[in-house]
Each structure stands twice: as structure tokens, then as C-alpha cells.
C-alpha positions in Angstrom: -7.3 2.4 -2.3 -9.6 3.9 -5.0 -7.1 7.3 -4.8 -7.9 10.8 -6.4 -5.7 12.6 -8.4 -4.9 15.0 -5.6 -4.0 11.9 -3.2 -0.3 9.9 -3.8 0.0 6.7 -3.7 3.0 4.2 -4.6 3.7 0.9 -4.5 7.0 -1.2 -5.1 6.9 -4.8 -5.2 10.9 -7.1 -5.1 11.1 -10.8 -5.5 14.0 -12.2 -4.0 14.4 -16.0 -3.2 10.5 -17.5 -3.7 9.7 -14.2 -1.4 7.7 -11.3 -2.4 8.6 -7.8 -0.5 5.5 -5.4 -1.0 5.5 -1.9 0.4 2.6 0.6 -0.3 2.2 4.0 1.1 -0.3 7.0 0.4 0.3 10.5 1.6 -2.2 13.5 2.5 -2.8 15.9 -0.6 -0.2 18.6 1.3 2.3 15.8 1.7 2.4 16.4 5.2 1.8 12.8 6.4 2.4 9.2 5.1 0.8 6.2 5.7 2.8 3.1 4.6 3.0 -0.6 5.0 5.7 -3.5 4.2 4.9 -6.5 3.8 6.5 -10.3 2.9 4.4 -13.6 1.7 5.5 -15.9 -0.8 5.6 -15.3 -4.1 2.4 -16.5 -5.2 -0.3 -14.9 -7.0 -2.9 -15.4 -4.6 -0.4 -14.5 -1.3 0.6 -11.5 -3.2 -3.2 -10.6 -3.7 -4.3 -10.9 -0.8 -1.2 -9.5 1.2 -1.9 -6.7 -1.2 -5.3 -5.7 -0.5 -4.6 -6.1 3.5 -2.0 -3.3 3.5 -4.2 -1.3 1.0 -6.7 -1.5 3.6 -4.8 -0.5 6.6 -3.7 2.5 4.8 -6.7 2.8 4.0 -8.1 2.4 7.4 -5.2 4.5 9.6 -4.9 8.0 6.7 -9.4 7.8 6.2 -10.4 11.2 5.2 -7.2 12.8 5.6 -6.5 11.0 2.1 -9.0 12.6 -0.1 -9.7 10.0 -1.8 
């Protein structure tokens, strides 16, 4: 998400039965919004990866300059 120090991001990542959970969210400097995505591939390296930077970029895409980043 290439995030600022003003911009909060998270992300928490579960493996539970050969299935990776991923949810990422970023919210607006004030707080005031949040922009999060969940997620579930297997869990593999490259399905984690690449799950990873789709939902990076749809938060990405959906919070744009309201992010500050």
C-alpha cells in the first residue's frame, strides 16, 4: 500500500486447516473511514502472495487519496 506514517494500516493473517484467512484494512488519517478486505486461498506461499497484493490493491484502489499515502 506504500502507507505514510499518518495513514493506518493492519493486517492479520490465520491458518486454519491448509487455508489461509487474510484481512487488510487502511483507514483515512482522521479515522473517519476504513477500507478493508478478507480474503481465503490456500496456504501457499505464492496464493498467499498474490491474494495479498489483490486486496492491497483494492484498498488501495476504493480509499485513493483519501489515504494519504
Amino acid at each position: 500500500l506504500e502507507g505514510s506514517c499518518r495513514t493506518a494500516m493492519g493486517a492479520h493473517a490465520v491458518i486454519d486447516g491448509g487455508q489461509l484467512r487474510l484481512v487488510i484494512e487502511a483507514l483515512v488519517p482522521d479515522g473517519s473511514r476504513v477500507f478493508r478486505r478478507e480474503g481465503v486461498c490456500a496456504a501457499q506461499a505464492e496464493a498467499a502472495w498474490d491474494m495479498g497484493l489483490a486486496l492491497g490493491r483494492e484498498v488501495r484502489a476504493e480509499g485513493g487519496n483519501l489515504l494519504d499515502l
